[in-house]
LODREN-619729 format. One record per residue (C-alpha): x, z, y; residue in three letters; residue number from 0. Coordinates in Angstrom, 3 decimals, padded with zeros to 6 digits. Layout:
! LODREN-619729
+----------+----------+----------+-----+-----+
!        X !        Z !        Y !   r !   k !
+----------+----------+----------+-----+-----+
!        X !        Z !        Y ! ALA ! NUM !
...
+----------+----------+----------+-----+-----+
This chain:
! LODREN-619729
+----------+----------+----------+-----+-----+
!        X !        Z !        Y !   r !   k !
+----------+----------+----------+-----+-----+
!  193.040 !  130.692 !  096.635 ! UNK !   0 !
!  190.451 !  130.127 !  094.557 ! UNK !   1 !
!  187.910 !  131.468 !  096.691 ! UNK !   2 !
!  189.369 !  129.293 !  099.539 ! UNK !   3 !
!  188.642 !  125.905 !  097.272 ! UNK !   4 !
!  185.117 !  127.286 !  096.805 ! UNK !   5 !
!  184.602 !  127.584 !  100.477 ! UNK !   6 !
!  186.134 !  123.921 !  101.007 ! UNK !   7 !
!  183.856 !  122.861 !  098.411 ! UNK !   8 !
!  181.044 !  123.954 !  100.002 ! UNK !   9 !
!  182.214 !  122.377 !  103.415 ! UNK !  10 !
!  182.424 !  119.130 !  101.966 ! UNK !  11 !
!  178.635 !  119.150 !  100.569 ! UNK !  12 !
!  177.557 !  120.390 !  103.804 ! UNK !  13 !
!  179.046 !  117.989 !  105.579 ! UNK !  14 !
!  177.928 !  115.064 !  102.868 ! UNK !  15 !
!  174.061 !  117.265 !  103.592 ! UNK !  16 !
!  174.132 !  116.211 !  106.891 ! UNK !  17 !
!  175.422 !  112.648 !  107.183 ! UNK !  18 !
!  172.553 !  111.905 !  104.453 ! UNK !  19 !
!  170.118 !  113.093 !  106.842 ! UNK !  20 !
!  171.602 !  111.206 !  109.224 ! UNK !  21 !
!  171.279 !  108.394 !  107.556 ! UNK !  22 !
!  167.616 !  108.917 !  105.990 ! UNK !  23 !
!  166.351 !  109.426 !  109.260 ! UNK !  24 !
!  167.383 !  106.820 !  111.297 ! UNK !  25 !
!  166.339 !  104.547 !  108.456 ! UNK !  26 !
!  162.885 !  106.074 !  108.537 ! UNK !  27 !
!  162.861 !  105.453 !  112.734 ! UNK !  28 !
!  164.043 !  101.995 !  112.800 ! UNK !  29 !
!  162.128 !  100.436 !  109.901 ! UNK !  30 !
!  159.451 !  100.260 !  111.984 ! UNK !  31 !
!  160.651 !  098.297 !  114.864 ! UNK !  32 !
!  162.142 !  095.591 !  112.631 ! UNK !  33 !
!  159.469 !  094.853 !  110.623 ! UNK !  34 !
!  157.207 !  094.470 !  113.718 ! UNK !  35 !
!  159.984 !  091.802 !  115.129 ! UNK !  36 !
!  159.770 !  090.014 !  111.672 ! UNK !  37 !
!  156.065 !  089.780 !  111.894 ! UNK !  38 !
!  155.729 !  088.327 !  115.551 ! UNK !  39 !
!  155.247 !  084.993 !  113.873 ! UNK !  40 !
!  152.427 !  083.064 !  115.404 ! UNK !  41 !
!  149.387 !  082.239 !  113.457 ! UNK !  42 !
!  148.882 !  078.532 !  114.198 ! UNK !  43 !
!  152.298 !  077.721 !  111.843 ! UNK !  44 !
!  153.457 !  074.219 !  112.379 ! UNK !  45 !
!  150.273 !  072.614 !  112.039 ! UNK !  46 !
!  148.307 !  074.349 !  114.414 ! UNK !  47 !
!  148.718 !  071.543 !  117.315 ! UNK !  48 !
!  146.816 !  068.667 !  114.953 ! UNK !  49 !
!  143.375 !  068.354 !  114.266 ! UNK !  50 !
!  143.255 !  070.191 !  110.769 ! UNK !  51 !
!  145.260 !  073.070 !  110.902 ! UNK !  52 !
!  145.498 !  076.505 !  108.627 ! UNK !  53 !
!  147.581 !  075.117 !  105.687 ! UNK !  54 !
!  150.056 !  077.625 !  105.979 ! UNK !  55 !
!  147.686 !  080.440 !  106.417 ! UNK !  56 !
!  148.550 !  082.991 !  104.063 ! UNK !  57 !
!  152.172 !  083.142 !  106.069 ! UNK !  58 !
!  150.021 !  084.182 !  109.175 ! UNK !  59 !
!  151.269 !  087.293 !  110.516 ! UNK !  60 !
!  149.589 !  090.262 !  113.243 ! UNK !  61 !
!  153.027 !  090.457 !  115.415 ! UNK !  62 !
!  151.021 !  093.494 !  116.667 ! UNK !  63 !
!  152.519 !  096.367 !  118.918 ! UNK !  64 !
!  150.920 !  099.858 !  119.127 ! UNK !  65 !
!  153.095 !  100.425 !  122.486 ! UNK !  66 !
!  151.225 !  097.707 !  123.905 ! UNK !  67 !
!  148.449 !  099.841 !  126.098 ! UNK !  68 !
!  146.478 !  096.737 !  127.360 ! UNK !  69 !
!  146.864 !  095.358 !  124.048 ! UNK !  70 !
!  145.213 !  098.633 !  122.837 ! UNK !  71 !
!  142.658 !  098.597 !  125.558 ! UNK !  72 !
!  141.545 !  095.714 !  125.332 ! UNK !  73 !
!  141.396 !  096.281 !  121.456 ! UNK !  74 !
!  139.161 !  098.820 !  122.127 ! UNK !  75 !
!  136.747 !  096.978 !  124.557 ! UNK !  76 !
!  136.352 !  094.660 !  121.781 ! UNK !  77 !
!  135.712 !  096.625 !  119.224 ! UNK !  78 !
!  133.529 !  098.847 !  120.943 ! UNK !  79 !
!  131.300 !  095.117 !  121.867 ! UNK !  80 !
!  131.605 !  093.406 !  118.269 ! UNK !  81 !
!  132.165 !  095.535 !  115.795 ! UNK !  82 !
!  130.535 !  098.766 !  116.542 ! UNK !  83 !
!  127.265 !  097.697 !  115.994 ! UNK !  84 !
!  127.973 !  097.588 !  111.690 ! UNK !  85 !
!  131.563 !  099.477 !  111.856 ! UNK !  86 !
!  132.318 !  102.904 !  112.882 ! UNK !  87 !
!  135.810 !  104.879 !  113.021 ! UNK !  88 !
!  134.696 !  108.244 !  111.998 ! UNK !  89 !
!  138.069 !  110.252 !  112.143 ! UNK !  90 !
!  138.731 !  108.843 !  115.439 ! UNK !  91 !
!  137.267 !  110.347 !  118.756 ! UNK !  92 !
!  136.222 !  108.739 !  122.180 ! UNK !  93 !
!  138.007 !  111.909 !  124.147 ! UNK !  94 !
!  141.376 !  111.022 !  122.133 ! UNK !  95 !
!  141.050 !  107.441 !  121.979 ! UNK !  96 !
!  140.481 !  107.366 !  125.967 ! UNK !  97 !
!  143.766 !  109.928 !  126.540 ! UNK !  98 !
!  146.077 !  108.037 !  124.439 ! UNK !  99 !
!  144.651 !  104.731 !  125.590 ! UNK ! 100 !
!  144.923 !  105.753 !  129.784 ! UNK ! 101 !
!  141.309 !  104.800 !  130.152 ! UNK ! 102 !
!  139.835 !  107.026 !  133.110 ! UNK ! 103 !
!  137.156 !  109.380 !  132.057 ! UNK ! 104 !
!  134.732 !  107.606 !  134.593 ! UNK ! 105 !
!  135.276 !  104.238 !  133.033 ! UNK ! 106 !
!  134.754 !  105.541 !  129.551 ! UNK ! 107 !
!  131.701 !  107.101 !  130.476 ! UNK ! 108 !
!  130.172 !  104.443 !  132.260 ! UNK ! 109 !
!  131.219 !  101.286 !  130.162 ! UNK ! 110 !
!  132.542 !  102.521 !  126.775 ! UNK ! 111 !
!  130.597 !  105.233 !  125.861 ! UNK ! 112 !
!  127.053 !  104.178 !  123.911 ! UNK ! 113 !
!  124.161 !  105.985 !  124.990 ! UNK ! 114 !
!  123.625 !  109.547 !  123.786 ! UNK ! 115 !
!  127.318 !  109.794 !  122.921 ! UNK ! 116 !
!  129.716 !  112.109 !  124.608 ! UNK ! 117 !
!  133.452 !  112.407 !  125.068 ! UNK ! 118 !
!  134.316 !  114.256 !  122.562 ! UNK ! 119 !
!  131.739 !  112.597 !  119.786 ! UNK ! 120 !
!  133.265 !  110.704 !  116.549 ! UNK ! 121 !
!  132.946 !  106.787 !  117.251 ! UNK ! 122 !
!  129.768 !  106.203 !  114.909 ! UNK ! 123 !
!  127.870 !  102.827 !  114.362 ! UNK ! 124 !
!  124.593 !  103.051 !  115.026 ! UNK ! 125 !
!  123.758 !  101.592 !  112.327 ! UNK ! 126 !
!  121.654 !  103.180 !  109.120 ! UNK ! 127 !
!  123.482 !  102.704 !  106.303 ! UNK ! 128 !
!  120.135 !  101.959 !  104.340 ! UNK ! 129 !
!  119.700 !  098.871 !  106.257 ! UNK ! 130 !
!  122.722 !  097.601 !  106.533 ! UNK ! 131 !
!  122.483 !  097.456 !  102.845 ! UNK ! 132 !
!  119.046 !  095.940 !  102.780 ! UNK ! 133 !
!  120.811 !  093.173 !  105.222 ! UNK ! 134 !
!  124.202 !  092.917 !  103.598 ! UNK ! 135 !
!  123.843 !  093.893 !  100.887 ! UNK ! 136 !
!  126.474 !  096.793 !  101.373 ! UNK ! 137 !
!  127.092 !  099.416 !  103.422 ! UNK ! 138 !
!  130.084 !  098.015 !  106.291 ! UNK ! 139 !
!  132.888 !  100.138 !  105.576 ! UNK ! 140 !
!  134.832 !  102.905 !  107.665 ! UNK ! 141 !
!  137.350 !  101.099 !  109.664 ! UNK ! 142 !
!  139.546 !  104.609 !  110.337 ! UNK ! 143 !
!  141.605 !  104.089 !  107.972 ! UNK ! 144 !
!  141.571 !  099.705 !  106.799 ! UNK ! 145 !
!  145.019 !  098.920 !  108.839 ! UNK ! 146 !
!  146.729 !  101.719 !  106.431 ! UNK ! 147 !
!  144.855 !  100.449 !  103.853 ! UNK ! 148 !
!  144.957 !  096.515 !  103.997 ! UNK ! 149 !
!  147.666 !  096.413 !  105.918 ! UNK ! 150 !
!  147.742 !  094.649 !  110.151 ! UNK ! 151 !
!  148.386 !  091.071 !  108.382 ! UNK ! 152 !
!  145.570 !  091.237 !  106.154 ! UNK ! 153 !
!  143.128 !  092.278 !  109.279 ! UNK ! 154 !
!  144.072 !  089.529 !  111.072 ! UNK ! 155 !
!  144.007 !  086.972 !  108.442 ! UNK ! 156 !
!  140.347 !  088.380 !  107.585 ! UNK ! 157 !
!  139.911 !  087.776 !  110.912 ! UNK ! 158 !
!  140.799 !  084.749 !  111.493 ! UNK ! 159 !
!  139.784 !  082.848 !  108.336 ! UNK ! 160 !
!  136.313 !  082.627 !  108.656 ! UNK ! 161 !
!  134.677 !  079.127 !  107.608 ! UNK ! 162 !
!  131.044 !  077.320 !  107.239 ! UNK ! 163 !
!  129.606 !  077.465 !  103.402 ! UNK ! 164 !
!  126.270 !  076.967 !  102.930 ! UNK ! 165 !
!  126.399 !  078.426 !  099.822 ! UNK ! 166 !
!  126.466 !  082.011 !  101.227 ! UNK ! 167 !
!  123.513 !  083.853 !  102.376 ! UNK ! 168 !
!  125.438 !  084.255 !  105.540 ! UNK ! 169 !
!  126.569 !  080.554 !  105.674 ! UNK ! 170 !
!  129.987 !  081.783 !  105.929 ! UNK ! 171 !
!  132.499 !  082.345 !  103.625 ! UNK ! 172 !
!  136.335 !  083.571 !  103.791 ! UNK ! 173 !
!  139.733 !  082.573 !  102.672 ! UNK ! 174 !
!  141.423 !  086.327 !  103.015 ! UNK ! 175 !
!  138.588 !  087.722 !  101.610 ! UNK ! 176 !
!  136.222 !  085.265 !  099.310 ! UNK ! 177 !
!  132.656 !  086.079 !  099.427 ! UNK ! 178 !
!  132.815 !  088.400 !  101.934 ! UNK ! 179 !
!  129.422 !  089.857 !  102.803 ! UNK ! 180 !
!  130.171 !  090.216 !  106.512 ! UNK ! 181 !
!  128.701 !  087.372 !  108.645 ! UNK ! 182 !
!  131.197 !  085.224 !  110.880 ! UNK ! 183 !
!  129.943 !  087.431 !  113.721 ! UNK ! 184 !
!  132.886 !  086.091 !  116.180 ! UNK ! 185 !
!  132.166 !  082.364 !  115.591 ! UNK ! 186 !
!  130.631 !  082.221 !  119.494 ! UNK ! 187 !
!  134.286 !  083.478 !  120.306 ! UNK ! 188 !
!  135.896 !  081.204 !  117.670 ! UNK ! 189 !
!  133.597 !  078.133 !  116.949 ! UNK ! 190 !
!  132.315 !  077.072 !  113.778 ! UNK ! 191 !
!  135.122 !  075.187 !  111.426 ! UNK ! 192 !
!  135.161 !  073.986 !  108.108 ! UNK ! 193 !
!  137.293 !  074.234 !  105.303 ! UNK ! 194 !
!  138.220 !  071.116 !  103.613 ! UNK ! 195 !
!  139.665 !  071.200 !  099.981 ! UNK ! 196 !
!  141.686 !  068.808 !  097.861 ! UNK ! 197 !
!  141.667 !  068.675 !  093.823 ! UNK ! 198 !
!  145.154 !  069.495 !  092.598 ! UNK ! 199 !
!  145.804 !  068.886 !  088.527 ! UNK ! 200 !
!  147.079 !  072.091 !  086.294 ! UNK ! 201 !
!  148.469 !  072.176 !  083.313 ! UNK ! 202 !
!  146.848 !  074.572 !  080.345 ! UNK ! 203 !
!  147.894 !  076.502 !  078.019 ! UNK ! 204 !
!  147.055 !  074.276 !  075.034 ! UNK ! 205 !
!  148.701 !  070.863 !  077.123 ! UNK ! 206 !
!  145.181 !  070.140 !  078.727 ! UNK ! 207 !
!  145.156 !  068.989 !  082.284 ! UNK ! 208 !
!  142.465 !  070.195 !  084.602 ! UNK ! 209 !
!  141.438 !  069.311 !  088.030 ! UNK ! 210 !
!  140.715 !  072.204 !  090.515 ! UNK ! 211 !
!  139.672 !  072.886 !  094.338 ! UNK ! 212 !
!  142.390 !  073.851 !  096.552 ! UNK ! 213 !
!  142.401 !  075.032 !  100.174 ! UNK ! 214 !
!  143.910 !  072.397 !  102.177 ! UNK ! 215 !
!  142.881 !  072.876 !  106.074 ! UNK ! 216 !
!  140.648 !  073.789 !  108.335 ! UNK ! 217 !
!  138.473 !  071.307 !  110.928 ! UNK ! 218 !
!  136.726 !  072.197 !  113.566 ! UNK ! 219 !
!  132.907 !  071.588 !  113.369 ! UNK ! 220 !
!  131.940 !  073.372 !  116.604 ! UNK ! 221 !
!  133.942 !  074.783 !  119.894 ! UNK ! 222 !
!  133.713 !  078.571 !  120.565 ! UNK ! 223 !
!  133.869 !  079.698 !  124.161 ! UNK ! 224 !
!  137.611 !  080.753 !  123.524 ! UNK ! 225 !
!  140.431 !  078.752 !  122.418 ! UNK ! 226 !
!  142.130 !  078.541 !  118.944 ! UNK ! 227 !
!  145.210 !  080.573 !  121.232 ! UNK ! 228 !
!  142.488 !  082.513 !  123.531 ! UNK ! 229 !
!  140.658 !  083.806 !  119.831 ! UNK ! 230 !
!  144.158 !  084.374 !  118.068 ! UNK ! 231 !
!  145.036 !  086.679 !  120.971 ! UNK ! 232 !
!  141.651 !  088.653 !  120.443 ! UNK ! 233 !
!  142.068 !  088.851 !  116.987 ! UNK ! 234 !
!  145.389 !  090.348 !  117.316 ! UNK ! 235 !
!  144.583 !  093.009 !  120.023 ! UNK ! 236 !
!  141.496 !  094.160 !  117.533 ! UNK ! 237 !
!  144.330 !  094.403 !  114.834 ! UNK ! 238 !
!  146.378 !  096.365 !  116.974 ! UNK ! 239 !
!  143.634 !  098.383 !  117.986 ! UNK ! 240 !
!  142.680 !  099.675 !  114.014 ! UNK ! 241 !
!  146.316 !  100.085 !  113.463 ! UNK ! 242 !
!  146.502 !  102.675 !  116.319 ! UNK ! 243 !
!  143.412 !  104.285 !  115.222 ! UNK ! 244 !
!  144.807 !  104.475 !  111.661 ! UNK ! 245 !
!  147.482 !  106.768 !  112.840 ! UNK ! 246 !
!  146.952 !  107.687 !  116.465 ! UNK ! 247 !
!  150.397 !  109.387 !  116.613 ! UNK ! 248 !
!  152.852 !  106.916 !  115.339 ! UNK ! 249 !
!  153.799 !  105.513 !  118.712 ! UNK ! 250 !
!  154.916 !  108.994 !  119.756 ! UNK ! 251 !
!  156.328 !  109.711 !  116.161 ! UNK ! 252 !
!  158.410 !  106.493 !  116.713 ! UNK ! 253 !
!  159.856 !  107.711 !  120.100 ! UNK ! 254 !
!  160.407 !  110.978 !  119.168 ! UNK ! 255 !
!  162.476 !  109.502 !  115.959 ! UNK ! 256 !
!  165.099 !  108.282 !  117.863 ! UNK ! 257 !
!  165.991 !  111.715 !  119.633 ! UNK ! 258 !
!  165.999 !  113.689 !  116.553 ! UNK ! 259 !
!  168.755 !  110.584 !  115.219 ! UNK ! 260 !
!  170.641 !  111.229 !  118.734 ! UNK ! 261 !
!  170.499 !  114.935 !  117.806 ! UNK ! 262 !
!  171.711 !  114.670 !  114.339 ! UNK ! 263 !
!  174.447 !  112.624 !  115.517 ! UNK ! 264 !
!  175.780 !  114.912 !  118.034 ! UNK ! 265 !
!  175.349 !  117.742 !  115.361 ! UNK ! 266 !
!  177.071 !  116.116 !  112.566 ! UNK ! 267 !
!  180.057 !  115.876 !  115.084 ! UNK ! 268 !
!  179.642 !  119.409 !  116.336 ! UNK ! 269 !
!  179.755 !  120.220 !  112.565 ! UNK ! 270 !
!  182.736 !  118.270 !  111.460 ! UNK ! 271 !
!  184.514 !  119.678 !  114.371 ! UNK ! 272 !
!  183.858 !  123.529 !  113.374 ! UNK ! 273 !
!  184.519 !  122.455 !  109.796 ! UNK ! 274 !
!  188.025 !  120.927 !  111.123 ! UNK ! 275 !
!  188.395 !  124.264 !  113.192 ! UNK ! 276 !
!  187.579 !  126.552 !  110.332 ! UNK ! 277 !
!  189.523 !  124.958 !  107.750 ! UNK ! 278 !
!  192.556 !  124.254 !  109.464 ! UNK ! 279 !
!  194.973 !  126.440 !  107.433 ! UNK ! 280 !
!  193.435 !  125.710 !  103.749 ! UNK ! 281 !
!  195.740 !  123.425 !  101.884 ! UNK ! 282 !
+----------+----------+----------+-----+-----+
């Protein structure tokens, strides 16, 4: 009898085993989807139809998609005509980035591929690093990997935050990303705005009041050839495009997640039946 509690015993921690995994698991596939649907928030906030506009622009989200193909393709058009030239993606290949993004190996050849490079090359700025230091004063970094890192909403703000300061060698400053040493190199695409400031009083430590700058909104200075909606959109399919490229798998990994739930499912009740089956006459 004592055997048979043992052996009922370990039915019941199996059977505990495999609802947990269950459970982990379809946690781990769904996150995912969820947190993309509570990021589809537009940029623009409720401000963005009057004149001065970005206010709210730390709540600015990606609202990306990495199932999004011509999102991705045209991510990679983009990036391929404005950011190559100072950024490269150095764990990322053409050959792989053209399979997973359907792009026809004629096409890539003919107007993706920069001269010299070949299908199955790493996607490399052109760039020496010596001079881009000499220029900026720091080497551009690896984009493979700065979606991971950063995070989609971070890219996009970085994006998307760009503003005239004279101050700056470039004459451009950012909010996301104060003192950036990257030039506004999308303000043809964008236009040329301004960031305009109010004082706001704090109160110290030792009861002192003092008076301090603080981001209020943006004004345009000078049109760009796309609109504030047109330029948002291109922001966000670049976005999407480095979060693909910062793991070129997860839209399959995401898929696959939700057969290996179904599965567990089906074999939790397959188990719970045999354990029914097999335990029948234990009391």
């Amino acid at each position: 009898m004592r055997t048979n509690g043992s052996r009922a015993t370990r039915g019941r921690f199996l059977l505990a085993a495999i609802v947990q995994c269950v459970l982990v698991t379809g946690a781990v596939a769904l996150l995912s989807p969820v947190h993309a649907a509570e990021e589809a928030a537009p940029a623009g906030g409720k401000e963005a139809g009057k004149e001065g506009w970005g206010s709210d622009w730390k709540t600015w989200r990606a609202g990306t998609d990495v199932e999004n193909v011509a999102s991705l393709q045209r991510g990679a058009r983009d990036f391929a005509s404005y950011c190559l030239g100072c950024h490269s993606l150095k764990y990322e290949r053409w050959s792989r980035m053209a399979k997973d993004l359907d792009i026809p190996e004629d096409i890539l050849a003919k107007d993706v591929l920069p001269p010299g490079d070949k299908p199955a090359s790493y996607i490399l700025t052109s760039m020496p690093a010596a001079d881009a230091e000499t220029w900026f004063g720091k080497t551009p970094p690896d984009l493979s990997l700065m979606a991971r890192a950063r995070g989609k909403d971070y890219l996009y703000r970085f994006l998307t935050t760009f503003y005239l300061d004279p101050t700056r060698p470039t004459g451009a400053n950012n909010l996301q990303l104060p003192a950036t040493a990257m030039p506004a190199v999308l303000s043809e695409l964008e236009g040329v705005k301004r960031a305009v400031y109010k004082n706001e009083e704090t109160q110290g430590a030792e009861g002192k009041t003092t008076t301090e700058p603080v981001f209020d909104h943006f004004e345009q200075v000078a049109p760009g050839r796309l609109s504030r909606a047109e330029y948002e959109g291109f922001a966000r399919d670049i976005v999407n495009f480095l979060d693909y490229v910062g793991e070129p798998a997860q839209a399959a990994r995401r898929s696959l997640g939700i057969w290996v739930v179904l599965f567990l499912l089906v074999f939790t009740w397959l188990a719970w039946l045999m354990k029914k089956e097999f335990w029948k006459d234990v009391h």
